[in-house]
C-alpha positions in Angstrom: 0.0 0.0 0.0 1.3 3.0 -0.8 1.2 6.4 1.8 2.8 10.0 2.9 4.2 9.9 6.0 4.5 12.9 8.6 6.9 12.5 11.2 8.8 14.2 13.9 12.5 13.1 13.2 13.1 13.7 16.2 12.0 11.2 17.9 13.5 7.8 17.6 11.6 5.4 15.4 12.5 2.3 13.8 11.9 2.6 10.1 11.3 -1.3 9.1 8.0 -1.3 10.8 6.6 0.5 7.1 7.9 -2.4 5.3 7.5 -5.0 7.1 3.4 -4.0 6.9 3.9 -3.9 2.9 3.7 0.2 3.3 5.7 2.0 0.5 6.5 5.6 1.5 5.7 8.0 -1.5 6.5 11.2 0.5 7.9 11.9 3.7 7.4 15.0 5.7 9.7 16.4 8.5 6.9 17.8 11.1 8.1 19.2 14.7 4.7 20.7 15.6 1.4 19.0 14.5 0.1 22.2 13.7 2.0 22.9 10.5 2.3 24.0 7.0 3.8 20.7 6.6 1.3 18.7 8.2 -1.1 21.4 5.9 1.0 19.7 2.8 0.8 16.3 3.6 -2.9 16.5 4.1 -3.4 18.0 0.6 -1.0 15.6 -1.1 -2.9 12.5 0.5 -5.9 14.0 -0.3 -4.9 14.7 -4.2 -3.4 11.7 -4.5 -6.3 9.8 -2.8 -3.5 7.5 -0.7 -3.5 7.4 3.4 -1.6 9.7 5.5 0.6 8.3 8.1 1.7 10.9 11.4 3.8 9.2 13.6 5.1 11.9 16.8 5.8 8.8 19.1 9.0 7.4 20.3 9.1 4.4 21.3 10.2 4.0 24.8 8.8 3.4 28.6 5.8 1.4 28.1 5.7 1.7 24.2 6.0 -2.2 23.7 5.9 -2.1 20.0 2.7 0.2 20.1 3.7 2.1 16.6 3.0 -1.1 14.7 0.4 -2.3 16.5 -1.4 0.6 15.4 -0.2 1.1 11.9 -1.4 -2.8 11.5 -4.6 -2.2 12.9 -5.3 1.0 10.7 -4.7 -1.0 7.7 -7.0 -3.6 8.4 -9.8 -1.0 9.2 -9.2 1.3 6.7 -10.1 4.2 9.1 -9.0 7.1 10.7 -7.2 6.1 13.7 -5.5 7.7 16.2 -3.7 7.3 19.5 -2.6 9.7 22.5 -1.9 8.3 25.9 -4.9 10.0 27.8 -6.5 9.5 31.0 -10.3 8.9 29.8 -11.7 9.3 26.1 -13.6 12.5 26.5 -9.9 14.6 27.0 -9.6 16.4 23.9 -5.9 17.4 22.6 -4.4 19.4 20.3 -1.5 17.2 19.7 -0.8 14.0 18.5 1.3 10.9 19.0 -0.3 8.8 16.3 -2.8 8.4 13.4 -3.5 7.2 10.1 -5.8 9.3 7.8 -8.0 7.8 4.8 -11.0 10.0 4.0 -12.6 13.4 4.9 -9.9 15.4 4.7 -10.6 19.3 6.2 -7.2 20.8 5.5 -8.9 24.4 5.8 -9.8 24.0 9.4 -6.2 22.7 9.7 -5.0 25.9 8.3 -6.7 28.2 10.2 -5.4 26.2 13.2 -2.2 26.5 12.6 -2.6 30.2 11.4 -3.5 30.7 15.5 -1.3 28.6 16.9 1.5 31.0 15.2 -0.7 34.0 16.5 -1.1 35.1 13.4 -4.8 35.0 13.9 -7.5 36.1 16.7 -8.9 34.1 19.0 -12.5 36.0 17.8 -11.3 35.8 14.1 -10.3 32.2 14.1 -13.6 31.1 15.5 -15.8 33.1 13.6 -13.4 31.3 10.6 -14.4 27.8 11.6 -18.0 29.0 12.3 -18.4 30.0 8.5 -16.6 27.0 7.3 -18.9 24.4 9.3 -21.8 26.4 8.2 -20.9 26.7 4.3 -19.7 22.7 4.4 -22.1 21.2 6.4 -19.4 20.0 8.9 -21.1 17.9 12.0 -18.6 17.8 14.7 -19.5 19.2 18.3 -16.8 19.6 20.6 -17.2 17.6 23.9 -15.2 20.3 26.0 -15.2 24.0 25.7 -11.2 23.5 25.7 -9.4 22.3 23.1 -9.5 21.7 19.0 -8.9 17.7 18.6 -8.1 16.2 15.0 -11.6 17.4 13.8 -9.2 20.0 12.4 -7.6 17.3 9.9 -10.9 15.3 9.2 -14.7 15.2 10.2 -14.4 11.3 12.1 -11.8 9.8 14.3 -11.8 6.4 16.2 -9.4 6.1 19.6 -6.8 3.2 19.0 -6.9 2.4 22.8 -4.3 0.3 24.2 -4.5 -0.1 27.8 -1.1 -1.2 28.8 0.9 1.3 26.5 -1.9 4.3 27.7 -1.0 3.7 31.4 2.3 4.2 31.7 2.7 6.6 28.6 0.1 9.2 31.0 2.2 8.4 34.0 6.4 7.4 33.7 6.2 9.8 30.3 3.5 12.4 31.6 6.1 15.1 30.9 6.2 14.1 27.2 3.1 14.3 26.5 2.0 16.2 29.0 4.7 19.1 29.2 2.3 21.5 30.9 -0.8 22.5 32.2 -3.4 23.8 29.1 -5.3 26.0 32.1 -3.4 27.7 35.0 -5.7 29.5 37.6 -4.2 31.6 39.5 -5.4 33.1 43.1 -2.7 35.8 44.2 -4.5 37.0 47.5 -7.0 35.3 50.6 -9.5 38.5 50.6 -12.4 39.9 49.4 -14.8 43.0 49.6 -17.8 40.9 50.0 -19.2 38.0 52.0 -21.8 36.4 49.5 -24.1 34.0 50.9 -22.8 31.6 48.9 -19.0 31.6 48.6 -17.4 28.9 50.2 -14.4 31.1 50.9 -16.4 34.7 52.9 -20.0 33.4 53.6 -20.2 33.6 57.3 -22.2 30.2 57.2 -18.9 28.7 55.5 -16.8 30.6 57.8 -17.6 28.9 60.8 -17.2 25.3 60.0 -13.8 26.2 58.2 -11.1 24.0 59.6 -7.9 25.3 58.0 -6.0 28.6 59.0 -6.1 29.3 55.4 -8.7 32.8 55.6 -7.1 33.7 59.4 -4.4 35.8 57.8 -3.4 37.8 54.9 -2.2 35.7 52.4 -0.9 37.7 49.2 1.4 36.0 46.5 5.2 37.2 45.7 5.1 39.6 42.4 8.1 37.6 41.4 6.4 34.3 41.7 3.6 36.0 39.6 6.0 37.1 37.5 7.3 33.4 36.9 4.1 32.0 36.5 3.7 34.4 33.0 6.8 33.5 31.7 5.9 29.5 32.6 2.7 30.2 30.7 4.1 31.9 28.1 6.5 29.1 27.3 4.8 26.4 27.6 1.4 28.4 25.7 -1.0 28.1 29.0 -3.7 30.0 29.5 -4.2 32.0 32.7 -7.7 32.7 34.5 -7.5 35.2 37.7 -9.8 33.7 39.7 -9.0 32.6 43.0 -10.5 32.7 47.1 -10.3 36.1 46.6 -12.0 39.0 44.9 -9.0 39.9 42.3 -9.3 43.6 42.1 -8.7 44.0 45.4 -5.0 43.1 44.7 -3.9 46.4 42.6 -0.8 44.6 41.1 -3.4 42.9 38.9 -3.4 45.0 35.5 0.5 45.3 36.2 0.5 41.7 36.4 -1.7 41.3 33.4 0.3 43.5 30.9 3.4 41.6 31.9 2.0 38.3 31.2 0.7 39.8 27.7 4.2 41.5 26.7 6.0 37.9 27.8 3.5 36.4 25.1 0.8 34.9 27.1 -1.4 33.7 24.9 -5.0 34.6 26.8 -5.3 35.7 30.3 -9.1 35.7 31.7 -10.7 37.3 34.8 -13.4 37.3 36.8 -15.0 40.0 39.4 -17.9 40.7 41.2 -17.2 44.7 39.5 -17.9 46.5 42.7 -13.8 47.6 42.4 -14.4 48.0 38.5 -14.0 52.3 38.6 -13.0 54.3 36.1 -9.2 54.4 36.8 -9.4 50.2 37.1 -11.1 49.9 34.3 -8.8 52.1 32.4 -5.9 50.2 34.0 -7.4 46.8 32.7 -8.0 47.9 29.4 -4.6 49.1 28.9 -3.5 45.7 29.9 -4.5 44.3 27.0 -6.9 41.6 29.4 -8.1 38.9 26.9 -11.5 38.4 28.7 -13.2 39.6 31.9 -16.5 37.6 33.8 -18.4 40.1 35.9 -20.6 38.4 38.6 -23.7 40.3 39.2 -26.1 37.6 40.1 -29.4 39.6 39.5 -31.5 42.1 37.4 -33.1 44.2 40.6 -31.4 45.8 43.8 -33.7 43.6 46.0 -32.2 40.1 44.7 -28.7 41.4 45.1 -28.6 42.3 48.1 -30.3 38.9 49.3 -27.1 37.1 47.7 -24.2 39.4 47.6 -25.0 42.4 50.1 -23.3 44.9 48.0 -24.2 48.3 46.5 -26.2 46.8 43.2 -26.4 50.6 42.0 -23.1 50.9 41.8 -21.9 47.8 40.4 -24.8 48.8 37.7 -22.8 52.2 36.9 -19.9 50.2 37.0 -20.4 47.7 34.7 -22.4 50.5 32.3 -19.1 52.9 31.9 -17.0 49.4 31.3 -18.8 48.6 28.6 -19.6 51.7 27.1 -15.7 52.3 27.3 -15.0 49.4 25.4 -17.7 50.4 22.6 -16.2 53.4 22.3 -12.5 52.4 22.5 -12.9 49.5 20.3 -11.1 47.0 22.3 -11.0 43.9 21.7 -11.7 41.7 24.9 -14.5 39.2 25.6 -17.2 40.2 28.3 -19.3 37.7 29.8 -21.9 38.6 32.6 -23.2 35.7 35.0 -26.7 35.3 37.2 -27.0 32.5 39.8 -30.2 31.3 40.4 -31.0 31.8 43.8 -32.3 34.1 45.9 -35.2 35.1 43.4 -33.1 35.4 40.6 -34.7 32.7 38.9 -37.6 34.9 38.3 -35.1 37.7 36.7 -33.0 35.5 34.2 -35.3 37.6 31.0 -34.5 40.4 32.3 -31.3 40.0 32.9 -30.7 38.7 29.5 -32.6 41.9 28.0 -30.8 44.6 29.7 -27.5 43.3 29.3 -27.4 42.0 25.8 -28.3 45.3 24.5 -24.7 45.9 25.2 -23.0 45.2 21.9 -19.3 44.5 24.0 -21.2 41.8 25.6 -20.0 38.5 24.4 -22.1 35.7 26.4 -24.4 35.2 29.5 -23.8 32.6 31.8 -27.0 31.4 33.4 -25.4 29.3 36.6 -27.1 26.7 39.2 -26.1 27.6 42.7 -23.5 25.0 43.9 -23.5 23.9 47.4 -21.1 22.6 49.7 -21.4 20.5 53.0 -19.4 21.3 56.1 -16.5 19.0 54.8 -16.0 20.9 52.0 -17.8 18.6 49.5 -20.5 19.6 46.7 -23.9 18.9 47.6 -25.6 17.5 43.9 -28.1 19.6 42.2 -28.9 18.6 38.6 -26.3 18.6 35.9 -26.1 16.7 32.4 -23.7 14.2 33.4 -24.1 10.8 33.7 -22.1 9.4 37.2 -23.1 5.5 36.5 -19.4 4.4 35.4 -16.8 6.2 36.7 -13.7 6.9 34.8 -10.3 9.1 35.4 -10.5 12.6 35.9 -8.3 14.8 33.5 -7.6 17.5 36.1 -4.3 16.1 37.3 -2.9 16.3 33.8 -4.4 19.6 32.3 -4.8 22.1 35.0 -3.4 23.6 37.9 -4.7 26.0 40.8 -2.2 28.7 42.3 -3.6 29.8 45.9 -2.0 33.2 47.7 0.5 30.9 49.8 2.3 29.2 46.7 0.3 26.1 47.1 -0.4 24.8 43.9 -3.7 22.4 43.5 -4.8 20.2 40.6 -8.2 21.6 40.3 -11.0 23.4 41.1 -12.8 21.2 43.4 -9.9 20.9 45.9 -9.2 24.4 45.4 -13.2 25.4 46.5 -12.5 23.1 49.6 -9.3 25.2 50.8 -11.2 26.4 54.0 -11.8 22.5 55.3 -8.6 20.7 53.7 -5.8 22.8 52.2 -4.3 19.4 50.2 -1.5 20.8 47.4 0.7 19.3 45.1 3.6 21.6 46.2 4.2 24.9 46.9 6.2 27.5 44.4 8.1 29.4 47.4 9.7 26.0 47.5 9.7 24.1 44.1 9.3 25.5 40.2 6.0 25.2 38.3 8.2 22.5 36.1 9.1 20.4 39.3 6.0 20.1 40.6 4.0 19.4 37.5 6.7 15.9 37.7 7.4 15.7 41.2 6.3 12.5 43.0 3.0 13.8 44.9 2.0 14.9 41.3 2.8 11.6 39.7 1.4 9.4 42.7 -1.9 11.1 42.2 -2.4 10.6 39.0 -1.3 6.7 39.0 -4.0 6.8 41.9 -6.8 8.1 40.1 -5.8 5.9 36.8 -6.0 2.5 39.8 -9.2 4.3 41.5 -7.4 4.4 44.7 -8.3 7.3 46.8 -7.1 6.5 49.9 -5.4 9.0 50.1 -7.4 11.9 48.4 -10.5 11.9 50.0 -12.3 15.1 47.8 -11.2 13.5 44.9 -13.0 9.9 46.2 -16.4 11.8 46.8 -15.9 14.1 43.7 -18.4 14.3 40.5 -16.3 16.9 38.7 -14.2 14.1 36.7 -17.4 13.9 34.6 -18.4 17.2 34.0 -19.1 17.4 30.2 -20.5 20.2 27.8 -22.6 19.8 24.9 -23.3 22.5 22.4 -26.2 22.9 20.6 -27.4 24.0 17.2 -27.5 27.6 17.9 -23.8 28.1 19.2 -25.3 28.1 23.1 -23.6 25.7 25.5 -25.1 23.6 28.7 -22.4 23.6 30.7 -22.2 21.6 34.5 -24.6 23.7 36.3 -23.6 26.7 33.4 -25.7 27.4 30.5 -23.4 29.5 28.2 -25.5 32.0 26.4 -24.1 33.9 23.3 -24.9 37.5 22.9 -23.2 39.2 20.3 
């Protein structure tokens, strides 16, 4: 059979498995990054020349056991597109690639435009608004599972997981740096206060308060500038995004748009926010807009005085005027930065979701509404279940550990959000970054015993995660663009 093969010659790969599976190489492309004009080439020369395309970005090694031509054998037989990446369950999407063969349903565009924004040469708003036209004009059908994350539906329409077991397991574990160099989402908390004491926050609410059981809250905790400093650069290297969101109300810290523009002048790729906007004044919104912030989510919570104060207790004429000038700013300035503005339902704000919706959409710098289910927490720190579209029957491995990272005010670094929401009852880290580098403890032994632990489903000794239901959190999006979220509906505006 004859094929094109992409490679990275970089890694070590014997080249005998091709003919000893009767494959006869017509081209060969030298690919470092996935996301290529070569990759772009070999997908149009396979596609012209109607023959299969081979990528091959695995070396064999620890717990590859003759994987490649396992694989290459199997695609053969089947005659479809295939694929493998060592991943902790099937529903983690990634942008890379250690394997796959491609026979049909080739989408080169969508590949271009990928790899037009991976080399920043294209906006985040621009490049989706691309694919949007594209999937519209060519009737393409795939949804994305996640909100994060572009998979091989980039390079073709369908895809089947080659899953093998042994190879996956200690691929995602002995070799987790390899294919998992970095975390995709860094959250970052840089101080332990806030201006408010919402009824429901696990962190201020004086009901919360008192069955805390960690010194976490009982002092002022604010994060080095030069830690914060290091996280950018981390991020910026290894093309993480940052969200500002923390036990904390963020613009309380005034280092933040300082913080921001460095991040954005070391090449972060997109650093998010949120606030509850009572702090949002002129001279901080200036400030933040001069940053160049990629996004900002503004908490209000409700459409009437009344409803605000039963949840948040804060001035809700002010936050109004607030959130008015911001936008009206950015209307008039032009700037490009994505605005979304969230209710909870509670406190009688289920009765105002309309007209919340209505006043704030009118707003043509608002981007998208989140309409959020209040999430509870029992006096161990644990959610309390409300109703979510998830299904809990089978459990399988949580992807936290290997895509994300929390950063708390005292260097502790966390591998998600639920143990990160549960700071006030167990303050459980990974390590802490006054004492080890982002790098070490994204490989260090705590890190690595977790995740072998989750893969076994032993959680002796992490009881949250034992208890937990975020490992299946899913989202589906529907026809219109909106997405239903865990307890979030996403709803685009403009």
């Amino acid at each position: 059979m004859q094929c094109i093969v992409c490679r990275d010659k970089s890694k070590t790969f014997e080249s005998g498995i091709l003919k000893n599976l009767g494959l006869e190489v017509v081209k060969e492309y030298e690919v470092s990054n996935f996301f290529s004009l070569e990759t772009y080439e070999a997908v149009m020369d396979s596609k012209m020349l109607q023959i299969p395309l081979f990528g091959i970005f695995y070396e064999e090694g620890v717990g590859g056991g003759g994987v490649i031509e396992r694989f290459l054998a199997y695609a053969i037989e089947k005659k479809e597109n295939l694929y493998y990446y060592p991943k902790p369950n099937v529903y983690l999407q990634v942008d890379s690639v250690a394997l796959f063969a491609l026979f049909g349903g080739h989408t080169p565009e969508r590949l271009l435009i990928e790899t037009f924004y991976k080399e920043q040469l294209l906006s985040t708003q621009y490049r989706n608004n691309l694919h949007k036209r594209l999937a519209q004009k060519f009737h393409f059908s795939s949804k994305r599972i996640t909100l994060e994350g572009r998979p091989l539906s980039n390079l073709s329409k369908d895809w089947k997981l080659f899953e093998d077991n042994v190879a996956n397991t200690l691929d995602i574990t002995t070799r987790a740096k390899e294919f998992y160099p970095a975390p995709v989402h860094i959250n970052l908390g840089t101080i332990n206060k806030c201006n408010l004491k919402c009824s429901f926050c696990f962190f201020f609410a004086p009901e919360y308060v008192k069955t805390h059981t960690t010194d976490f809250f009982k002092e002022y905790r604010i994060l080095d500038s030069k830690i914060v400093y290091a996280i950018m650069d981390y991020s910026a290297k290894h093309d993480s995004i940052i969200d500002l969101v923390g036990p904390c109300e963020m613009l309380v810290d005034k280092r933040i748009p300082d913080f921001i523009k460095y991040g954005k002048d070391a090449g972060v790729r997109w650093i998010s926010m949120t606030t509850n906007g009572l702090l949002l004044d002129e001279e901080m919104a200036d400030r933040l807009l001069e940053s160049r912030l990629d996004s900002l989510s503004i908490s209000i919570d409700a459409a009437t005085p009344e409803t605000y104060a039963k949840s948040r207790g804060g001035n809700f004429e002010k936050l109004v005027r607030n959130v008015e000038s911001f936008l009206t700013k950015i209307e008039k300035r032009k700037v490009d930065i994505y605005i979304t503005l969230s209710i909870i339902l509670q406190g009688g704000a289920e009765e105002e979701v309309e007209m919340f919706k209505e006043k704030w959409s009118a707003y043509k710098a608002v981007n998208e509404i989140y309409v959020r289910n209040l999430v509870e927490k029992n006096n161990e720190g644990m959610e309390v279940s409300h109703d979510r579209n998830f299904d809990t029957s089978c459990r399988y491995t949580c992807q936290k550990p290997w895509d994300e990272i929390h950063i708390n005010p005292d260097g502790g670094v966390m591998p998600c959000c639920t143990m990160a929401g549960a700071i006030g009852w167990e303050n459980k880290v990974m390590g802490n970054l006054y004492e080890e580098s982002m790098d070490a403890i994204w490989t260090n032994c705590i890190t690595q015993k977790m995740r072998l632990d989750l893969i076994k489903g032993d959680f002796r000794e992490w009881k949250i995660c034992k208890d937990c239901e975020e490992w299946s959190y899913r989202s589906v999006e529907q026809e219109n663009g909106d997405v239903l979220s865990p307890c979030i509906e996403f709803v685009k505006v403009n």
